[in-house]
N, C-alpha and C positions, 0 to 999 in steps of 0.2 A: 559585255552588257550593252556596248552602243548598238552592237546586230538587235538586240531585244528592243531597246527604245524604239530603233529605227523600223521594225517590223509592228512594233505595237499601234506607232503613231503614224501608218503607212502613209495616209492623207495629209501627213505632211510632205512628201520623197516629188514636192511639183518639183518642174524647171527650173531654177529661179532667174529672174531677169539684171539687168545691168544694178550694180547694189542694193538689190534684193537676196534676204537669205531662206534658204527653208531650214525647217530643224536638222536635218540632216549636214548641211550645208554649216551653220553657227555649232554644232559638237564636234565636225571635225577641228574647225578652227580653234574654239577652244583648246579641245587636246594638243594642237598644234603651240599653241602659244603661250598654253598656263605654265609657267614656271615650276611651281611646286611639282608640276608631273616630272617636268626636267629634274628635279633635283630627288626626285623617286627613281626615276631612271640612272643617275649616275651612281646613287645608292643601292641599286639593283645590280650595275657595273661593280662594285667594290667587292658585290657576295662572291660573283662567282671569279672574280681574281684569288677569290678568299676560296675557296671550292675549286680551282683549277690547281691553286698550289696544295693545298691537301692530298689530292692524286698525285702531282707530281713528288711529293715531300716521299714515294715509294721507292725512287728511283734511286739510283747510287751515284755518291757525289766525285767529283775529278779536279782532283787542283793539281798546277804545275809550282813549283818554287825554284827561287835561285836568288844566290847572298851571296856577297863578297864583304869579306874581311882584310883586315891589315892588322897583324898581331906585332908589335914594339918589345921588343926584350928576348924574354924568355917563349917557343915556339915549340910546337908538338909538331916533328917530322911525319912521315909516311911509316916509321918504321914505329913510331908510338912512342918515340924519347925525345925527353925538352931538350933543348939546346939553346945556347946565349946566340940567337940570330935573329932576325929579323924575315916576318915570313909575309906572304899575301895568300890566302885561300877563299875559295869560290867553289861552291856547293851549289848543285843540281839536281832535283826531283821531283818527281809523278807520285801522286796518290789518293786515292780511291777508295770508297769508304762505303758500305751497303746493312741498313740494318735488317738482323735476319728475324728479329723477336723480339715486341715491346710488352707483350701485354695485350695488343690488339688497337692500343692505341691509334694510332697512324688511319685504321681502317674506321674506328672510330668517330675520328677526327671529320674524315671524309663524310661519315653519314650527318656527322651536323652541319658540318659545311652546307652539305645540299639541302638541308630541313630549312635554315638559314636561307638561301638562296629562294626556296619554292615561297619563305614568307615575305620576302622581298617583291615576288612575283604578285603575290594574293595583296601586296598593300599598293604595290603602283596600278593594280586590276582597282583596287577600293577606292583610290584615287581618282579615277577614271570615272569611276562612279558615281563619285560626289559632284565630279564636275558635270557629266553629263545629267545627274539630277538638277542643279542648278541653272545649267541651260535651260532644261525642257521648264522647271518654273518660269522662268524668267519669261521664257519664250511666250506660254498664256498668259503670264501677265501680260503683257503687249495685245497680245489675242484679246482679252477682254479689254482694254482701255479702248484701245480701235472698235470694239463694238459699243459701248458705250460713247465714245464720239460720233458713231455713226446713230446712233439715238438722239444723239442732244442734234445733229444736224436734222436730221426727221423731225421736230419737234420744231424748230425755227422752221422748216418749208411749210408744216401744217400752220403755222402760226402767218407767216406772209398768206398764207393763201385765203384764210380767214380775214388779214388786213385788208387781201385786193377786195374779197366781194364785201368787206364794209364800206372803202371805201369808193366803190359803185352803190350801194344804196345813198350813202351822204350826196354827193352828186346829183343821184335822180331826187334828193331831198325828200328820202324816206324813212331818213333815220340822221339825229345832230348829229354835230360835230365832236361832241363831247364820248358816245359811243365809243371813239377811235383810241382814246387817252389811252386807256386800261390795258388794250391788247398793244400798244406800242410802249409801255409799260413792261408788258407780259415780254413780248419780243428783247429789250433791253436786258432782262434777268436770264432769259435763255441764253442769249449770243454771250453772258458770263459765264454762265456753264459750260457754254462750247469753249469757249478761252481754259477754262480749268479745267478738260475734254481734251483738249488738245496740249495745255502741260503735262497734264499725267499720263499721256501718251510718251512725249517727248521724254519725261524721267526714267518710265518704262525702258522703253529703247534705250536711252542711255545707261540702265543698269545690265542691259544684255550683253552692249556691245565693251562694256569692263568685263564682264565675267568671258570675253572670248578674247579679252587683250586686245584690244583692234587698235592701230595706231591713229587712224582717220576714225572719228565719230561724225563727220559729215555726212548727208543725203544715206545713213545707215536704215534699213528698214527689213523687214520681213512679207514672206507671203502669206498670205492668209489664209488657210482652209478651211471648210465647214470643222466646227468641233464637235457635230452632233455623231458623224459618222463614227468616232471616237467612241460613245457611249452607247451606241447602239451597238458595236461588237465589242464592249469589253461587257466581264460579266464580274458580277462583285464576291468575290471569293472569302472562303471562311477564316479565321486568323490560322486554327491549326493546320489547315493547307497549308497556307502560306508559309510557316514556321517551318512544318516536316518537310517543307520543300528547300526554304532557308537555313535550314542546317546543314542540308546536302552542298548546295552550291556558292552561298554567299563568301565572298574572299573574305571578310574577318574574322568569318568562324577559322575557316581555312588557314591563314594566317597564324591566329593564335594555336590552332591542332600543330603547325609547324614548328612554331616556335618550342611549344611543349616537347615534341620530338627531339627537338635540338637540344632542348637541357638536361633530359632523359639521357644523351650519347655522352654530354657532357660531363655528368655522375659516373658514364662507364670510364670514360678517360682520365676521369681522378683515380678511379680507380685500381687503373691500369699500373698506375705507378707503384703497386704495392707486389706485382713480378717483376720476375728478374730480365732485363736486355742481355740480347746478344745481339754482338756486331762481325760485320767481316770486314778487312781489312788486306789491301796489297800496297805493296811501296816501290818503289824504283829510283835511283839515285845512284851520282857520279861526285868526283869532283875533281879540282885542279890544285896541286901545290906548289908558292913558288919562295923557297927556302937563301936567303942571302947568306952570301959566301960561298954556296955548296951548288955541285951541278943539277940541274931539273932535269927530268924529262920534258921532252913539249909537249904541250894544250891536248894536242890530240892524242896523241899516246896516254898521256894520265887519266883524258876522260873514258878511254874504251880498257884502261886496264883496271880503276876503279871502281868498275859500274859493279853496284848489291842487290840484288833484289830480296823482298820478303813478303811473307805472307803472315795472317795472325787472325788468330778470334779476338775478340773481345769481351767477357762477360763482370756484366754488374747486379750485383744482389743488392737490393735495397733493405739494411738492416734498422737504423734510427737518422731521419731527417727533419729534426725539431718539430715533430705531428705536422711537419705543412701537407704533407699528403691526407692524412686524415683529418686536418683544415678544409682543406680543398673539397674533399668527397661532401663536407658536410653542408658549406657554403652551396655543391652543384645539387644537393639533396632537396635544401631551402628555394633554388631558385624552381627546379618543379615541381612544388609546390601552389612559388607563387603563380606558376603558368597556367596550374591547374583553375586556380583563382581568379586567371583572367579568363580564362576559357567559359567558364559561370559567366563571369559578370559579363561579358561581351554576347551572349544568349541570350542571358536578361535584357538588357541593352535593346535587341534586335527585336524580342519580342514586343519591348513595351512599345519601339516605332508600330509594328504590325497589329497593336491593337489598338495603338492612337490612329494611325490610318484607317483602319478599318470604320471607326467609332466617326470619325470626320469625313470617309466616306456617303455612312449611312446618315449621317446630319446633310451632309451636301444632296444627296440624294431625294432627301424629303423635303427639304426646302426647295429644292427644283424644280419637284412634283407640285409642289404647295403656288408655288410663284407659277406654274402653268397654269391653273386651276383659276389664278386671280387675275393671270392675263387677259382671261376672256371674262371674266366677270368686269375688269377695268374696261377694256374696250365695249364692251355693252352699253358699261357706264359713260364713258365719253363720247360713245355715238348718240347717246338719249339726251348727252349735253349740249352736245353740237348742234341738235335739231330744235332746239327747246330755243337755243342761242340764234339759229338760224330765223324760225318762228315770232323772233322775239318776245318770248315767254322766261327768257334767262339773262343774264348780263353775263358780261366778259369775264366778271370774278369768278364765278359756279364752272364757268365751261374752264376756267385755269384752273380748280382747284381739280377739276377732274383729268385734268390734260396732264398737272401732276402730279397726282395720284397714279395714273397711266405709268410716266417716266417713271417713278419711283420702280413700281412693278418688273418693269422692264430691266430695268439695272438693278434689282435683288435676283432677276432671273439671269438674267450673265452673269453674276454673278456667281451663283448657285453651279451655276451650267460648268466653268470652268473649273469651280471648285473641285464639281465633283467628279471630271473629266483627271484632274489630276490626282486625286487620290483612290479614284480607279486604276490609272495605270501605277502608280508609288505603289500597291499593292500587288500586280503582277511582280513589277519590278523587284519588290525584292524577296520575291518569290525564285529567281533567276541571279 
């Protein structure tokens, strides 16, 4: 998914400069540094330790043994009669063990192992997800707070430059002193806005660079892109698109079909247990006797005249084991069920995101258009003010009330802008 963000939001992929990040640049890091991925990744590690030994659980097992005894009293010779002595024996053997027929168990086992594994896969992918969603918010937020500061700065230059030529006409005493109050008044409330312009910037920023782990939150900043370029190639897509396309690809539907899988195999494996095993079996083994009072062979002689070999099946018919097996089958019955049940609810789930997206798309959207529409009716408006003000036909208070009316405008439409910048791409996104 980060290939998709990062193709979506192309005009974000600049250079970036010395502690400058681009979106590209803050999702790797995050994925680098969030924890929670870490501990989806180790839990990803556990599946397939869990799914390697399932395959291996095919193989046939090899053990070696060896004991030594000291038997006090009475003692079983070589020839199989006790005797009042005192003996020492030491026993020697290889054996090996392969089962030939469970049931189908074993193979079973194996197919949930990996359904297991592929959902481990789909949740550290959703994972990834999330993070990278909350970068790219995070990320506009900043994007707009810095447009927004760069407004409330526009507003103080327009607002000095209106102080210089008033106070050139006081000077040429073409206009009191008193004139001047109001807009150095006006000036005071703006440079407060820029002050709380430039904290809500700083909070900004600082909830980004939490969401990427960053150890330094120092001189931390981003590049800026146009975000228009954004919405002039994204295009606002239907919900059932996006849903028919979200069933195919999205890791939690994904996930949950896995999981379902796995407890589907799970039912075979209880199952399993209701035929009968066969095992095969070889053995190899020596030993050494050494009998008090009475002559021995030595060590090596006894062990190479000793030596028995054997072979054997093994078979077990499963007749009465307190119903746990038909426990078991019932218990794996119930749980796909309930997988089936999550399966639902996580469609549900996904759809009501993609038609809350949608639904706050098309609110961003109009409000966008709406806040365009009033941009130029506001600057009309405060150019007819400014001249009326210039003219003096107007005082200071008319040309501020239009100047914020103006700013107002302006920051509902960055507003709007980014909004709907992101729930444009929230809607490809999880589409993919």
């Amino acid at each position: 998914m980060k290939t998709t963000i990062i193709a979506l939001l192309c005009t974000f992929s600049l250079t970036g400069v010395a502690q400058q990040y681009t979106l590209e640049e803050c999702i790797n890091t995050a994925l680098q540094n969030n924890r929670n991925i870490k501990q989806q990744e180790l839990n990803k590690m556990q599946h397939e330790i869990s799914y390697s030994q399932a395959r291996n659980d095919l193989l046939p097992n090899l053990n070696v043994s060896a004991g030594q005894n000291f038997v006090f009293g009475r003692s079983i010779g070589l020839d199989n009669t006790y005797q009042n002595t005192n003996s020492a024996q030491t026993s020697i053997g290889v054996g090996t063990n392969i089962t030939l027929f469970d049931g189908l168990r074993m193979k079973h086992n194996i197919d949930a192992r990996r359904a297991d594994l592929s959902a481990a896969e789909a949740d550290l992918e959703k994972f990834k997800d999330d993070i990278e969603m909350s970068v790219a918010t995070a990320f506009l937020q900043v994007l707009l707070q810095k447009e927004l500061l760069q407004i409330a700065n526009e507003q103080i230059q327009l607002t000095d430059s209106n102080m210089t030529r008033r106070k050139e006409l006081i000077r040429s005493g073409k206009m009191a002193q008193g004139e001047i109050y109001e807009l150095e008044a006006q000036r005071a409330r703006e440079e407060q806005n820029k002050v709380q312009a430039e904290s809500n910037l700083k909070l900004a920023l600082l909830d980004l660079a939490q969401i990427m782990e960053l150890e330094d939150f120092t001189n931390f900043d981003v590049l800026t892109p146009p975000v228009e370029s954004i919405i002039n190639e994204g295009v606002l897509l239907s919900t059932s698109d996006v849903f028919q396309n979200a069933l195919l690809k999205r890791p939690e539907i994904k996930a949950a079909e896995y999981r379902l899988q796995s407890s589907e195999k799970e039912v075979l494996m209880a199952r399993s247990r209701l035929y009968p095993s066969l095992s095969f079996g070889a053995n190899f083994g020596t030993g050494y006797y050494n009998m008090s009072g009475r002559p021995n062979d030595s060590f090596d002689k006894q062990i190479r005249n000793n030596m028995s070999n054997s072979l054997g099946f093994n078979l077990q018919i499963p007749i009465f084991n307190k119903f746990q097996t038909r426990s078991s089958i019932r218990s794996a019955e119930l749980s796909v069920a309930n997988n089936q049940l999550e399966i639902d609810k996580v469609k549900i789930d996904l759809r009501k995101r993609i038609e809350q997206a949608f639904h706050n798309a098309v609110g961003a959207q109009s409000k966008w258009k709406a806040t365009q529409k009033s941009e130029i009716s506001g600057l009309e408006a405060f150019r007819f003010a400014q001249e009326k003000f210039d003219n003096g036909r107007a005082n200071a208070y008319e040309l501020f009330q239009a100047k914020s009316n103006l700013t107002q405008t302006l920051a509902d439409q960055a507003q709007a802008k980014y909004e709907y910048a992101f729930r444009l791409k929230l809607l490809e996104l999880l589409k993919n």
